[in-house]
C-alpha positions in Angstrom: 22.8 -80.5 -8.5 24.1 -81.9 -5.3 27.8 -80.9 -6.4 26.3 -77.1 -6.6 24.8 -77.3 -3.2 27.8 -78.4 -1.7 30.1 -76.6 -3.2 27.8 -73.5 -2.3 27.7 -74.7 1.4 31.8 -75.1 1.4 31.9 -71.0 0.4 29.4 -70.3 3.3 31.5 -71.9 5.8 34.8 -70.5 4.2 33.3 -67.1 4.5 32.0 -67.8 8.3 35.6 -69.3 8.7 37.1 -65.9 7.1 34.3 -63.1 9.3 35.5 -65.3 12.8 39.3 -64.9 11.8 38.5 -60.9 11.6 36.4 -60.4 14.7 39.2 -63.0 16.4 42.5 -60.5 14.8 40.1 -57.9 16.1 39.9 -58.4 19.1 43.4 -58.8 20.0 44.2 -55.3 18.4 46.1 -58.2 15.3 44.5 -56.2 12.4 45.4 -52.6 13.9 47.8 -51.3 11.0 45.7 -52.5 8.3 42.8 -50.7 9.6 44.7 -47.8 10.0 45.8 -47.9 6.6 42.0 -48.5 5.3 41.0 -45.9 7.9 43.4 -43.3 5.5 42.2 -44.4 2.6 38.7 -43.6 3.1 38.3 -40.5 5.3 38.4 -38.1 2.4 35.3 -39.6 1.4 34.2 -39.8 4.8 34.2 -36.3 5.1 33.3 -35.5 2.3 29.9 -37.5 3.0 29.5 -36.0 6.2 30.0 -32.5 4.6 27.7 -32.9 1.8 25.1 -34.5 4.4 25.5 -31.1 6.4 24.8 -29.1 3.2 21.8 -30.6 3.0 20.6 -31.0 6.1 21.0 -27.1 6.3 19.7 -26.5 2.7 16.5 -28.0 4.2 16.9 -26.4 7.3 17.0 -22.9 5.4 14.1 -23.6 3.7 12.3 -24.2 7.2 13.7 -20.8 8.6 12.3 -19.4 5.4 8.6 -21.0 5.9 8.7 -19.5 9.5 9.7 -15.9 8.1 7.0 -16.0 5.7 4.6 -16.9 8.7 6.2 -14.6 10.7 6.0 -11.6 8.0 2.1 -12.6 7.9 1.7 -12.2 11.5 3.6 -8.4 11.7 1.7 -7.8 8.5 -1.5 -8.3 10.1 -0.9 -6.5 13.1 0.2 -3.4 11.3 -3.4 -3.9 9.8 -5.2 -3.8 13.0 -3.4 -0.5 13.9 -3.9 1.1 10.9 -7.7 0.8 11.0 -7.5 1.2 14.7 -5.4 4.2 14.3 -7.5 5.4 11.4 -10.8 4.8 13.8 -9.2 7.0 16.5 -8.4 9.9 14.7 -12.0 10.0 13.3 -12.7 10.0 16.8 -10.5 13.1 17.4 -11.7 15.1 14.0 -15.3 14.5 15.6 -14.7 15.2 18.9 -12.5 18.5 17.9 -16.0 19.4 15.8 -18.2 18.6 18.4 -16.7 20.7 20.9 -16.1 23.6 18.4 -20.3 23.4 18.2 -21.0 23.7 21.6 -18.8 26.2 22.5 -20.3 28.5 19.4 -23.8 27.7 20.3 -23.7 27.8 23.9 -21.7 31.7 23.4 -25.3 32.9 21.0 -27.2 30.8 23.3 -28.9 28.8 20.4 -31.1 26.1 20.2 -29.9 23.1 18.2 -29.7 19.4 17.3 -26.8 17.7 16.8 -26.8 15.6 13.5 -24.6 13.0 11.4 -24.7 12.6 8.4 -25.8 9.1 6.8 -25.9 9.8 3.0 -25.3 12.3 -0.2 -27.7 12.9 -3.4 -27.0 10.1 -6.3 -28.0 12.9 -8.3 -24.2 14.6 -9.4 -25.7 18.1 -10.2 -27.2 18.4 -7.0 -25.0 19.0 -3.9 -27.0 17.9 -0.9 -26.5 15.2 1.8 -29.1 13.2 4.5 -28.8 14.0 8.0 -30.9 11.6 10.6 -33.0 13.5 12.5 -36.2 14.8 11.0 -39.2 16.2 12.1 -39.3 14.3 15.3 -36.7 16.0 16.8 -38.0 19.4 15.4 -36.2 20.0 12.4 -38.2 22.3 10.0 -37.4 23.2 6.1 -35.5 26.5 5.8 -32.9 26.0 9.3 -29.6 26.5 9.3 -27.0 23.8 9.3 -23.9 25.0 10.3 -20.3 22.9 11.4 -17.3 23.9 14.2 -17.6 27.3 14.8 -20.6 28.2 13.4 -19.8 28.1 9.6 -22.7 27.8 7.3 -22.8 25.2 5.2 -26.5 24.7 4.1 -30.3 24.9 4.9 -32.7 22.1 5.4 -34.9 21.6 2.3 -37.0 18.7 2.8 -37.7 17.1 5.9 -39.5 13.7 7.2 -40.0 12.2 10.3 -36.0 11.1 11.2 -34.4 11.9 8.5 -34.0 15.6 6.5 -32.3 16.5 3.4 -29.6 19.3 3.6 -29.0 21.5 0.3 -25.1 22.8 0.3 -25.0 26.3 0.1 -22.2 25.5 -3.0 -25.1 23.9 -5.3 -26.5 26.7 -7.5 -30.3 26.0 -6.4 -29.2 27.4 -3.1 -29.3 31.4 -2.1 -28.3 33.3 1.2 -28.8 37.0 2.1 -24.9 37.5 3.6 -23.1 41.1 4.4 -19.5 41.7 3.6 -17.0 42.4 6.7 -16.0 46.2 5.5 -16.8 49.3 6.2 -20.2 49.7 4.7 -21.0 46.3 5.8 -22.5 45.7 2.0 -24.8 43.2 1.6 -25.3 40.8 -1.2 -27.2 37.1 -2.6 -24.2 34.4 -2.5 -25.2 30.8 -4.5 -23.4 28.1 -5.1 -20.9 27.4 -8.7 -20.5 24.4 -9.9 -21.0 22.8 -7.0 -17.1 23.9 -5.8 -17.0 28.0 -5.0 -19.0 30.6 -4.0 -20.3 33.7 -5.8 -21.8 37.1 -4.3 -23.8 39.4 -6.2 -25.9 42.6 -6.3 -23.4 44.3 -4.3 -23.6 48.4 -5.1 -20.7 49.3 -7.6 -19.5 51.9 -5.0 -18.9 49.6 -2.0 -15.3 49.0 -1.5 -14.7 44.9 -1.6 -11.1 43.2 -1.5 -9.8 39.8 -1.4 -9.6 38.6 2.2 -13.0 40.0 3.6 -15.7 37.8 5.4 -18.5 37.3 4.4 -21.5 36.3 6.7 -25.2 35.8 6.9 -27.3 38.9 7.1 -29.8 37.6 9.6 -32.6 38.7 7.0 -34.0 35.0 6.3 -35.9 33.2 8.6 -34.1 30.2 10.2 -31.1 31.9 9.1 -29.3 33.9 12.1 -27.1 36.5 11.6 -23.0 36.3 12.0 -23.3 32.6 10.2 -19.9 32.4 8.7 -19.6 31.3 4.9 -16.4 32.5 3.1 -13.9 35.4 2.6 -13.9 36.8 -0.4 -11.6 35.5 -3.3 -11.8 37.6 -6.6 -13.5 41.3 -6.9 -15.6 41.5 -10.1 -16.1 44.9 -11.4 -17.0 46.1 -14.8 -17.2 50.0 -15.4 -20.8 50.8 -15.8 -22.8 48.5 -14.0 -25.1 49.1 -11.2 -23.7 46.2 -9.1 -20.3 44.4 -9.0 -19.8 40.4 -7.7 -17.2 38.8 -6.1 -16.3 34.7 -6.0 -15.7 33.4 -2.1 -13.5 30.5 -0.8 -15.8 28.6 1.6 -14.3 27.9 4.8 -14.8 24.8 5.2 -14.5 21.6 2.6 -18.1 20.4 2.2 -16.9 17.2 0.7 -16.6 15.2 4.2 -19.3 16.5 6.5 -19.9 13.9 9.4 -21.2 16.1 12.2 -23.3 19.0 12.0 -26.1 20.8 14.3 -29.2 22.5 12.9 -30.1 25.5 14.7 -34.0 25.5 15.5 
């Protein structure tokens, strides 16, 4: 045991003996061409090291850009968000304000009374075609009144009413019927209803009146609450069977009744 120790203590001072030697050669540039040689020998793998540590270093780094592009994609990706809705918002704001100003000019020209609506709701019921305005009987909305939208264009009457709200029906639901006149020469007149909900249809109009596609057709003024010059439609189709007493025709409405926002109710 003591032989081990000391014989382990003799290589401890050997090898202090040897690392003194080195730093001494060192120092007085003594060892110079065999580092030089060493130095040769291993700065392949040197730089090899140092390029593979780059690599990495970068393969990491790309990772990071990658994480900040995502974040950054988030970020533009919201934004376009925001102005889409607040672009969306604004040309509401232009539809309604286009409408609004199409109203007053009509109703101020035939000097009617009116209240301006919005509408807040349609009928659940599919087979009827009628929507919820919210003004009522407060503001002095009465069963029977004309609704029209932009420049006078009929699109319904008011068919039940309560204090601040009132139900419109659509003058395309088949419950509802208008006295109108045909724009030609004979001014014919006519019942238009609703079809399906979609199109218009006039009938009882004399088999001798001439009627072509293209013609306007507008309330007759003989209904109470219903004004005359209300435009509805122009005529679509002519039909005309030989023997009959009266012909009909189908009219295009003017207007899509499928996004009413703004209307006014003539009093």
């Amino acid at each position: 045991m003591n032989r081990l120790i000391k014989r382990s203590v003799s290589y401890i001072i050997i090898i202090m003996m040897a690392v003194g030697l080195l730093i001494f050669f060192h120092s007085f540039n003594i060892l110079s061409p065999v580092e030089n040689i060493i130095y040769k020998i291993f700065k392949p793998i040197q730089s090899s090291s140092a390029s593979v540590a780059l690599k990495i270093n970068n393969f990491f780094g790309y990772f990071g850009n990658v994480g900040n592009l995502i974040e950054e994609n988030k970020k533009l990706k919201d934004k376009t968000e925001v102005l889409l809705v607040e672009n969306t918002k604004l040309k509401i704001a232009l539809d309604e304000t286009k409408i609004l100003t199409e109203e007053k000019n009509f109703l101020n020209q035939q000097n009617y009374n009116s209240v301006l609506t919005r509408v807040i709701g349609k009928s659940p019921d599919p087979n009827i075609h009628s929507i919820i305005i919210d003004k009522g009987s407060s503001q002095g909305i009465k069963e029977g009144q004309a609704v029209i939208s932009g420049q006078g264009i009929l699109v319904g009457k008011v068919s039940e009413v309560q204090n601040e709200i009132s139900k419109i029906l659509l003058i395309t639901d088949s419950q509802s019927k208008t006295s109108v006149i045909v724009q030609n020469e004979k001014t014919s007149q006519g019942i238009i209803s609703g079809e399906y909900g979609i199109s218009l249809k006039i009938e009882l109009i004399p088999q001798d009146d001439l009627i072509a596609p293209g013609q306007y057709v507008i309330s007759s003024g003989l209904e109470t609450g219903i004004p005359k010059g209300l435009i509805i439609g122009q005529i679509d189709r002519v039909i005309k069977k030989p023997g009959d007493l009266f012909q009909s025709a189908t009219v295009r409405p003017l207007q899509s009744l499928d996004n009413l926002a703004i209307l006014s109710i003539i009093l």
